[in-house]
C-alpha positions as CSV (number, residue, x, y, z in Angstrom):
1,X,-12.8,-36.0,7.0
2,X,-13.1,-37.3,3.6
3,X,-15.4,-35.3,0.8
4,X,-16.7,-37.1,-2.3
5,X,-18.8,-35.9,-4.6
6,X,-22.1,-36.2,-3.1
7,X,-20.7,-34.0,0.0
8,X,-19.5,-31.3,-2.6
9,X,-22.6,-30.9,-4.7
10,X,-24.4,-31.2,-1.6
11,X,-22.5,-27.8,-0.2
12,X,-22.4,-26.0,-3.6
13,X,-26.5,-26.6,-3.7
14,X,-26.8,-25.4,-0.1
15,X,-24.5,-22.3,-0.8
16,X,-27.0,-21.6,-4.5
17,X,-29.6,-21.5,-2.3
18,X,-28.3,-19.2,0.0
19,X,-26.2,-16.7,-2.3
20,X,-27.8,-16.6,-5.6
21,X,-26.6,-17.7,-8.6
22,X,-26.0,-13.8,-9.3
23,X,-24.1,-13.1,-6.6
24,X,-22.2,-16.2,-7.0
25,X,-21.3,-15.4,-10.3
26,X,-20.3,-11.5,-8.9
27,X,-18.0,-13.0,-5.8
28,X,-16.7,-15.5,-8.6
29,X,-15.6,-12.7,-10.3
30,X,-14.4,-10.0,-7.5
31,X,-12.5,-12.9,-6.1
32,X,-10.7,-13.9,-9.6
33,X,-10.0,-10.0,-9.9
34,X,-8.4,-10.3,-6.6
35,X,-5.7,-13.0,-7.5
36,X,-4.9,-11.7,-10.7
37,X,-4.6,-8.3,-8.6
38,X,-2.1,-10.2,-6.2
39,X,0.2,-12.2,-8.8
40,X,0.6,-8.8,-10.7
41,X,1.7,-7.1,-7.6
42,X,3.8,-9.8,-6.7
43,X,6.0,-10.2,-10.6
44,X,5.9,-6.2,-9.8
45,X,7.6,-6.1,-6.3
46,X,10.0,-8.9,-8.2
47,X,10.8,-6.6,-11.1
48,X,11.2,-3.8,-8.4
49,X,13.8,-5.8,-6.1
50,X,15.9,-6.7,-9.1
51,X,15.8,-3.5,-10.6
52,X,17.0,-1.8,-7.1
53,X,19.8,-4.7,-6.9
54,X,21.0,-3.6,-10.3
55,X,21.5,-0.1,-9.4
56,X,23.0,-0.7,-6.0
57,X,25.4,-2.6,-7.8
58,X,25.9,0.4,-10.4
59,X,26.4,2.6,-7.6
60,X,28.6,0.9,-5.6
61,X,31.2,0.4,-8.8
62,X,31.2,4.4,-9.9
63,X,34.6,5.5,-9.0
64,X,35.7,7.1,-6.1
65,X,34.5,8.8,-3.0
66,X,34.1,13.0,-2.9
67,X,37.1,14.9,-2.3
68,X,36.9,17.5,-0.2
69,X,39.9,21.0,-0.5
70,X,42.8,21.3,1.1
71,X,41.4,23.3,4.5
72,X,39.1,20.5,4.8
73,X,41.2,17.9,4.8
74,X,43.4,19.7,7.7
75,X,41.1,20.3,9.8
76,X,40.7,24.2,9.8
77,X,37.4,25.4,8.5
78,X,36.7,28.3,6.3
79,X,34.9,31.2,7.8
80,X,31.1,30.9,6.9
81,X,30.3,34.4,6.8
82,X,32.4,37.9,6.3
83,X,31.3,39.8,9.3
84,X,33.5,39.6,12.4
85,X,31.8,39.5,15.7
């Protein structure tokens, strides 16, 4: 289906006629709201995954993993509380 320029003023008459050209001029606007809305969430979510990757990274290189003391390490537990039972 092939549109020239007759077909598209033809619509864009027929869809003045039925809208308005004030509320044409208010969905025109709602709807270019809407994009800009949409690109700055997306260059957001992008400065959000890059930032996260950077601090992964910076985690993942901080030296090294928790020591624990002695009794820990063997196996034994400390007694959690002083009453005997």
């Amino acid at each position: 289906m092939d549109f020239d320029f007759k077909t598209l003023l033809v619509i864009l008459v027929v869809v003045l006629l039925i809208f308005g050209g004030k509320k044409l001029r208010t969905i025109g606007d709602d709807l270019g709201h809407a994009v800009r809305g949409f690109k700055k969430a997306m260059n957001e979510g992008d400065k959000e995954e890059s930032a996260s990757s950077a601090e992964t990274r910076q985690i993942r290189s901080e030296g090294s993993d928790a020591e624990f003391p002695p009794e820990m390490k063997s196996g034994t537990q400390a007694p959690k509380s002083g009453r005997n039972v």
